[in-house]
KEFI-845141 format. One record per residue (C-alpha): residue number from 1; x, y, z; residue in one letter. Coordinates in steps of 0.05 Angstrom, whole numbers, plus 5000, padded with zeros to 4 digits. Example, Ala and Ser with C-alpha at 12.3 -4.5 7.8 and 13.67 -1.06 7.14 Angstrom:
BEGIN
(pt 1 (5246 4910 5156) 'a'),
(pt 2 (5273 4979 5143) 's'),
END
This chain:
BEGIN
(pt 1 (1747 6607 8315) 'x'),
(pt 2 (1742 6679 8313) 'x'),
(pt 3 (1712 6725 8269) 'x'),
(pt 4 (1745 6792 8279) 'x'),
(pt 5 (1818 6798 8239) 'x'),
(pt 6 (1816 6883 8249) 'x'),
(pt 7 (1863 6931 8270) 'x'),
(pt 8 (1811 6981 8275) 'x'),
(pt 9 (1732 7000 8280) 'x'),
(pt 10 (1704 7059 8244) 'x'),
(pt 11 (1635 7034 8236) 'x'),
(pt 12 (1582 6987 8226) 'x'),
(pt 13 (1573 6996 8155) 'x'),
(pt 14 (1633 6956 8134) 'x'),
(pt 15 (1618 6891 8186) 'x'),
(pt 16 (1589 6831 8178) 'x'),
(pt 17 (1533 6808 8216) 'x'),
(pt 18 (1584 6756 8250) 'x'),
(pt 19 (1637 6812 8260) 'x'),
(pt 20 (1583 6844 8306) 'x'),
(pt 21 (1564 6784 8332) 'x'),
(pt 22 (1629 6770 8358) 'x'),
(pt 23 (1640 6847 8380) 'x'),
(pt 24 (1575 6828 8427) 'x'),
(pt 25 (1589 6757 8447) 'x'),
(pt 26 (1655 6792 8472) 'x'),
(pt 27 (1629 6836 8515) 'x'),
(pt 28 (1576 6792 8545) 'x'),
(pt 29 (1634 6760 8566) 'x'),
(pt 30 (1670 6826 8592) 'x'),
(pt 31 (1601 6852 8629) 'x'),
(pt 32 (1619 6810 8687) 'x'),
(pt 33 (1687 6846 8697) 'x'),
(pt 34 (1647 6909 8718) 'x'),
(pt 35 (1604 6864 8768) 'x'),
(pt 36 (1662 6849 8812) 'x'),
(pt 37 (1702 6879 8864) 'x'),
(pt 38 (1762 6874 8831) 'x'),
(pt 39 (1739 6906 8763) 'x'),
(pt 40 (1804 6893 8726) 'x'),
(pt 41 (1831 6832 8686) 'x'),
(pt 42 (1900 6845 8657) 'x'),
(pt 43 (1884 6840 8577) 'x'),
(pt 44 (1911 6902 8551) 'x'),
(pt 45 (1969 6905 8598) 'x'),
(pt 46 (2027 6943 8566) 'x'),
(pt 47 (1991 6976 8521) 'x'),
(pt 48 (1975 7050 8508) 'x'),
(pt 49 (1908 7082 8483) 'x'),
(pt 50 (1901 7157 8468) 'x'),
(pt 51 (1828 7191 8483) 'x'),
(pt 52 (1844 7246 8422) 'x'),
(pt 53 (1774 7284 8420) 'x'),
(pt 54 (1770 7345 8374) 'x'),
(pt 55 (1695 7346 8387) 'x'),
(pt 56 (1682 7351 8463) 'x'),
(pt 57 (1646 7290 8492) 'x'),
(pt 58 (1625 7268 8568) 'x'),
(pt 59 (1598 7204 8574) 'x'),
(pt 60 (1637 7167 8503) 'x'),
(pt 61 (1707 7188 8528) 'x'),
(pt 62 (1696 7173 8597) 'x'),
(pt 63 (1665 7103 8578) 'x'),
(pt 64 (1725 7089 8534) 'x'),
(pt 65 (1769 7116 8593) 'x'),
(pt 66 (1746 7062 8643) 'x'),
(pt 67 (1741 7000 8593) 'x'),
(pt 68 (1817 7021 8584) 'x'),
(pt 69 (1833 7021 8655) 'x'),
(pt 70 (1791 6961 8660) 'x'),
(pt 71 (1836 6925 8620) 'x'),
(pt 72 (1897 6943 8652) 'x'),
(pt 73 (1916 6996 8602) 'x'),
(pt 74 (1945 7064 8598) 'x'),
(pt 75 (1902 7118 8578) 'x'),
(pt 76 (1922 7191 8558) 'x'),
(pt 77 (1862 7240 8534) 'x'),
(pt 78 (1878 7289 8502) 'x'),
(pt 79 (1834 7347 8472) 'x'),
(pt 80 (1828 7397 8409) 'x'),
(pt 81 (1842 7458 8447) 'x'),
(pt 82 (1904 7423 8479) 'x'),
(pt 83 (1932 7393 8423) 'x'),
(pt 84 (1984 7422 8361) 'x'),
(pt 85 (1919 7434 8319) 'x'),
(pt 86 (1917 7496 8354) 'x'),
(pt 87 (1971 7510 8323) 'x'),
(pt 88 (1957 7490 8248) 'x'),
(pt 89 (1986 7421 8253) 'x'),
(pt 90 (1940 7373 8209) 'x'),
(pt 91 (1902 7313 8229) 'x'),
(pt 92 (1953 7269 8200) 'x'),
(pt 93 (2015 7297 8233) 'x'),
(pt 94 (1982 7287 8304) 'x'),
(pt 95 (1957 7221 8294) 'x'),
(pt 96 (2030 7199 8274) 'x'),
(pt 97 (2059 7241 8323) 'x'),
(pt 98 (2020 7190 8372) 'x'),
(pt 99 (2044 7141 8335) 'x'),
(pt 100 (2106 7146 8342) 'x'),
(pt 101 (2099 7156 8417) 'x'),
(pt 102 (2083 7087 8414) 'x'),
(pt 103 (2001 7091 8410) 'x'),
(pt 104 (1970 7029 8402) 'x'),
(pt 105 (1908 7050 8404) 'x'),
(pt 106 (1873 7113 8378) 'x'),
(pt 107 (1809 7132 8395) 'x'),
(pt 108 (1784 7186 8344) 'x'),
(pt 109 (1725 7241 8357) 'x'),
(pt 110 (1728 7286 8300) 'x'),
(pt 111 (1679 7336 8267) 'x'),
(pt 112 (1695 7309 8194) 'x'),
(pt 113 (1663 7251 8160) 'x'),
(pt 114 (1712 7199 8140) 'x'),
(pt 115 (1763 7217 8188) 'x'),
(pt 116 (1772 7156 8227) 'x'),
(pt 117 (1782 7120 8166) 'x'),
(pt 118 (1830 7167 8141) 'x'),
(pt 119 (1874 7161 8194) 'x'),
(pt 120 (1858 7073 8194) 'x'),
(pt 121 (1886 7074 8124) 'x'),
(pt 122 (1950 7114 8145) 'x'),
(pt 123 (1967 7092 8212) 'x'),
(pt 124 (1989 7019 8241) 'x'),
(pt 125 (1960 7042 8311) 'x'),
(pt 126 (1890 7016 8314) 'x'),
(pt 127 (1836 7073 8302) 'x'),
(pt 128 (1769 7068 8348) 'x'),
(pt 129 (1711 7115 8310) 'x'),
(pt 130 (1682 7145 8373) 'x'),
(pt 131 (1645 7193 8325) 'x'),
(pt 132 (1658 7225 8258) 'x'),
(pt 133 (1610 7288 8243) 'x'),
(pt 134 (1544 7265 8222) 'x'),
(pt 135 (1566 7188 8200) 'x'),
(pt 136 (1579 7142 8249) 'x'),
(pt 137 (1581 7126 8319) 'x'),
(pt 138 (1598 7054 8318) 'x'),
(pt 139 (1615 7025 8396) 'x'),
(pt 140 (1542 7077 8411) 'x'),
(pt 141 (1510 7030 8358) 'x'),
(pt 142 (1536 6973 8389) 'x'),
(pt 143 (1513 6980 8457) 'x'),
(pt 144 (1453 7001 8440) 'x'),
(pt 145 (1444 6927 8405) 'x'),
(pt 146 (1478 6899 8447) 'x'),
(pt 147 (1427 6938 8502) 'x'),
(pt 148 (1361 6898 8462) 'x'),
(pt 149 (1392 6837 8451) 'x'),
(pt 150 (1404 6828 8523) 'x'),
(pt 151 (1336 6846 8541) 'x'),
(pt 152 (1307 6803 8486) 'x'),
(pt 153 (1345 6753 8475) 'x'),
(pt 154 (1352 6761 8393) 'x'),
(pt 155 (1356 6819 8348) 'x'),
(pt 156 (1325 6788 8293) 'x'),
(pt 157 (1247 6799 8274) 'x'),
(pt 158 (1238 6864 8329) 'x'),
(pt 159 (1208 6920 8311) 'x'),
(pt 160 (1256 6979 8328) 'x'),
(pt 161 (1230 7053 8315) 'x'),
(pt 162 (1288 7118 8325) 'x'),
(pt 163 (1263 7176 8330) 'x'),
(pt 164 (1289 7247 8315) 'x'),
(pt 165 (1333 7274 8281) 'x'),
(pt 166 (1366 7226 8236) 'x'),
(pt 167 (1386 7271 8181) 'x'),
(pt 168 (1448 7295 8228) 'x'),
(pt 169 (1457 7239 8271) 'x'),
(pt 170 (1510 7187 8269) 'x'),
(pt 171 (1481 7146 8325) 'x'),
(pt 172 (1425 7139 8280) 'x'),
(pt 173 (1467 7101 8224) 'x'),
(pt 174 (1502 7063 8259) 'x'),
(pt 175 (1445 7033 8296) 'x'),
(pt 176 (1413 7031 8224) 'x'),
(pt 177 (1474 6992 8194) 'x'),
(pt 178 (1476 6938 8255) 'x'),
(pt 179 (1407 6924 8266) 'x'),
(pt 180 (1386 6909 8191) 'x'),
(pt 181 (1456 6864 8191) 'x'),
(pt 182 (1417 6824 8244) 'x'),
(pt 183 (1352 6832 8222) 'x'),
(pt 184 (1314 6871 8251) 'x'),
(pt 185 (1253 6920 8225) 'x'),
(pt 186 (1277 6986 8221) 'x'),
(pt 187 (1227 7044 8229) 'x'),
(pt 188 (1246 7120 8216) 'x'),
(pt 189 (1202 7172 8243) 'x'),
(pt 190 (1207 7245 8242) 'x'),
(pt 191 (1190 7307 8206) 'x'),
(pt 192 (1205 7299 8133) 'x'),
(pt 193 (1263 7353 8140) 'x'),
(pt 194 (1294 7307 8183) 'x'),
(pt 195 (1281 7242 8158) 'x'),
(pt 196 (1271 7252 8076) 'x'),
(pt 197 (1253 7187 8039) 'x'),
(pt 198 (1319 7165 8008) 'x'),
(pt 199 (1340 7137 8070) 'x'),
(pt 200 (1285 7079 8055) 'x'),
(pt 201 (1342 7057 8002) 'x'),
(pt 202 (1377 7032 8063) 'x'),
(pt 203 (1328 6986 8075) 'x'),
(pt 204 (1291 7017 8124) 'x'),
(pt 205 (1218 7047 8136) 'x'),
(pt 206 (1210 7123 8142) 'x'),
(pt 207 (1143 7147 8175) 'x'),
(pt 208 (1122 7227 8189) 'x'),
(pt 209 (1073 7209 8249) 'x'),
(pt 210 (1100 7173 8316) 'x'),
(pt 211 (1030 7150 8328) 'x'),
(pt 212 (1038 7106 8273) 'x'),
(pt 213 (1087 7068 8306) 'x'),
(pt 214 (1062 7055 8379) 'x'),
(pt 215 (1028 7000 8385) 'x'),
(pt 216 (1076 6964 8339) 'x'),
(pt 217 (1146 6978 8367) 'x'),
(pt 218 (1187 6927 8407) 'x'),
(pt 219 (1240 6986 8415) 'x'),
(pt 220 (1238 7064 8416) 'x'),
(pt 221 (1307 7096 8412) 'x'),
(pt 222 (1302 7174 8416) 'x'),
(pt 223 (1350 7223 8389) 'x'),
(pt 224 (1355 7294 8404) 'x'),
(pt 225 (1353 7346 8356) 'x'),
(pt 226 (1432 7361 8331) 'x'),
(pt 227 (1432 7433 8334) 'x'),
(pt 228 (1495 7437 8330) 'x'),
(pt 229 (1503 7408 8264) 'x'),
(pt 230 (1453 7453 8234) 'x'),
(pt 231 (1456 7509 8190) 'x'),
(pt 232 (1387 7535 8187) 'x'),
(pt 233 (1307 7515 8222) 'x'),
(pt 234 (1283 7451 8206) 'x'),
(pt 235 (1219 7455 8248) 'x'),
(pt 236 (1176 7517 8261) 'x'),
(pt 237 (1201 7509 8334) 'x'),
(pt 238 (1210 7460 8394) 'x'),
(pt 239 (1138 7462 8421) 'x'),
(pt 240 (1102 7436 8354) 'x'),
(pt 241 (1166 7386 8355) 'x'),
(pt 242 (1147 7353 8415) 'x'),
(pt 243 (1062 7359 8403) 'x'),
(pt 244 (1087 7314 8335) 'x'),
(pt 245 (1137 7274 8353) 'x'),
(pt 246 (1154 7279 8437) 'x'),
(pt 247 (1148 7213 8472) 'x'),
(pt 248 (1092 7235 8519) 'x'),
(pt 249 (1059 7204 8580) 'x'),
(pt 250 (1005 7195 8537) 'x'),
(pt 251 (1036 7171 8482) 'x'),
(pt 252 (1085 7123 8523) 'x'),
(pt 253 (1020 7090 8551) 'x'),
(pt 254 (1002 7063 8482) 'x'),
(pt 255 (1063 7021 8481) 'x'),
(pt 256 (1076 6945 8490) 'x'),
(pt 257 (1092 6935 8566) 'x'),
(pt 258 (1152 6905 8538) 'x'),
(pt 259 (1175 6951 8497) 'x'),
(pt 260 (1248 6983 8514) 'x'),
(pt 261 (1262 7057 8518) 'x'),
(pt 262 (1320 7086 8496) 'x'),
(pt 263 (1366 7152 8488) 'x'),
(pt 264 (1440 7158 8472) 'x'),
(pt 265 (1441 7218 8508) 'x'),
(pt 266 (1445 7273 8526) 'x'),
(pt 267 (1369 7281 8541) 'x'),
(pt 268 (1330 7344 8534) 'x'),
(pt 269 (1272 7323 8582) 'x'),
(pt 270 (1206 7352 8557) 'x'),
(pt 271 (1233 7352 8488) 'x'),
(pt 272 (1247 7275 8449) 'x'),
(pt 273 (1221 7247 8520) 'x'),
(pt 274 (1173 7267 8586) 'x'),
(pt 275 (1212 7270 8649) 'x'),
(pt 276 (1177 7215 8677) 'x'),
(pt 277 (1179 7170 8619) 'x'),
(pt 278 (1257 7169 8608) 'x'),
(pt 279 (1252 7149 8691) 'x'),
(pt 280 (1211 7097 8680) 'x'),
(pt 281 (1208 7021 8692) 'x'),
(pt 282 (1205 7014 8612) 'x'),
(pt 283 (1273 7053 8592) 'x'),
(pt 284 (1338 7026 8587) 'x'),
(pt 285 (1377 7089 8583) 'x'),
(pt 286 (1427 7087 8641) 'x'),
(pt 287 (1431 7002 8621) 'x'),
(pt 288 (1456 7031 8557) 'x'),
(pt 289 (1501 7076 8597) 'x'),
(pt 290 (1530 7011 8643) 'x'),
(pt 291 (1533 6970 8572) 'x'),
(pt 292 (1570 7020 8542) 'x'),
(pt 293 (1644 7002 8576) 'x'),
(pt 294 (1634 6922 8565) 'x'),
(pt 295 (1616 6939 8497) 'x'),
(pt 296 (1683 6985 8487) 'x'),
(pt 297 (1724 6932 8529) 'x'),
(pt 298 (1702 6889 8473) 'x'),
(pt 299 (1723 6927 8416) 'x'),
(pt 300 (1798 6952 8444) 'x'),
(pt 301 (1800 6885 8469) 'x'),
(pt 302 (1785 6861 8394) 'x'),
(pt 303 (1829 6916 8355) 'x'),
(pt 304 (1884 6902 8395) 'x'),
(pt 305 (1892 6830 8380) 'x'),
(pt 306 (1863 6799 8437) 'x'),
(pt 307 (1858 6724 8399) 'x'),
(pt 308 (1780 6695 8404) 'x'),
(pt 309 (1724 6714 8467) 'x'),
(pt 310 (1757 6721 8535) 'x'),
(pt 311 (1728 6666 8587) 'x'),
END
């Protein structure tokens, strides 16, 4: 029986350990679509998702874009700049403007906190979080689980260190939110700027020293530093960044031969990771990339009704 009853997803937070579960049993079942010559099985035939992305984004709407198509969709993106915001219409208006073109599906990039579940509380299209400001990510979160568990096996009992910049990162919480759900150790490390003790009342561990987490990590997921988000230095500057807290050669050699490397993206090589090491046999980053449609097939898939795991 399934475990998902949602029109919408705007983040881990508010899931159960089986509602993710179920989000990653589904696609495990959708990976194998993307394996195939034909990479399209007709499950969201009929139906209509808007890409609306007031923030810009690459590889998330593009991701989105093809587990749409892969699902026999239509897909319309559609961007800030070439939208009625420009012209002072509010969030809300849009949205139902979309609506009542007969969206089924929104997919929501948005600078503001909370506005994904604005619109989910307002809307009977189903709203997709693909990013809201500096609090969630939830489909990056995903495939990045979903990312260990197929390399493992099992989420529960690994050690899992991110590294970065977690103050400003949404990635960071919604990996934060899933993995404790399925219990795994959570490690924080940065400067203390950047990672400030009260996020240990999440349940988490927050460390000021990558070396002390090394030896001991089954996963390393770097972020990069969200410039973009902030309003004044947090760090003298990038070179004593990266002597502190840069996955170097050096410092990559100290890890478990098992242990996974990871990155949302984009990478700043030489910065969060060494060339070499985000190219090697040990990172996962363009799996991530691969895992990142099955994982979204899974959640339109989900939103829009689609009644227990495909076979």
């Amino acid at each position: 029986m399934s475990t998902w009853n949602k029109k919408d997803l705007v983040g881990l937070d508010a899931l159960t350990a089986e509602e993710i579960t179920h989000l990653l049993d589904t696609a495990m079942a959708f990976k194998g679509v993307g394996e195939r010559n034909l990479k399209k099985v007709p499950a969201l035939r009929g139906k209509t998702l808007v890409n609306f992305f007031v923030e810009p984004s690459t590889r998330t709407r593009t991701s989105f874009e093809i587990a749409a198509m892969r699902l026999s969709a239509d897909v319309v993106n559609i961007t800030a700049t070439a939208s009625s915001l420009q012209k002072g219409e509010t969030l809300k208006d849009t949205a139902l403007n979309l609506q009542a073109l007969r969206a089924d599906i929104i997919v929501l990039r948005h600078s503001s906190p909370g506005s994904s579940n604005f619109l989910s509380e307002r809307l009977n299209s189903s709203i997709i979080n693909a990013g809201d400001g500096a609090h969630e990510h939830p489909t990056q979160g995903l495939l990045d689980i979903f990312t260990i568990r197929e390399k493992f096996g099992r989420i529960e009992g690994l050690n899992v260190a991110i590294i970065g910049d977690i103050l400003f990162s949404r990635v960071a919480r919604s990996n934060i939110f899933g993995l404790l759900k399925l219990g795994a150790n959570v490690t924080l490390v940065g400067p203390s700027t950047l990672v400030p003790k009260r996020f240990e009342k999440l349940g988490v561990k927050v460390r000021h020293h990558i070396d002390d987490i090394l030896e001991s990590a089954d996963v390393v997921n770097l972020l990069r530093i969200q410039h973009e988000r902030q309003r004044k230095e947090y760090f003298p500057g990038l070179g004593e960044y990266i002597s502190l807290f840069g996955l170097t050669k050096l410092r990559a050699a100290r890890l478990s031969p098992s242990c996974l490397i990871m990155h949302p993206g984009p990478i700043n090589r030489g910065v969060e990771i060494d060339s070499d090491v985000a190219d090697s046999s040990q990172s996962v980053i363009l799996d991530q990339v691969t895992n990142g449609i099955a994982v979204r097939m899974a959640v339109l898939y989900s939103c829009a009704g689609g009644a227990g795991i495909p076979a």
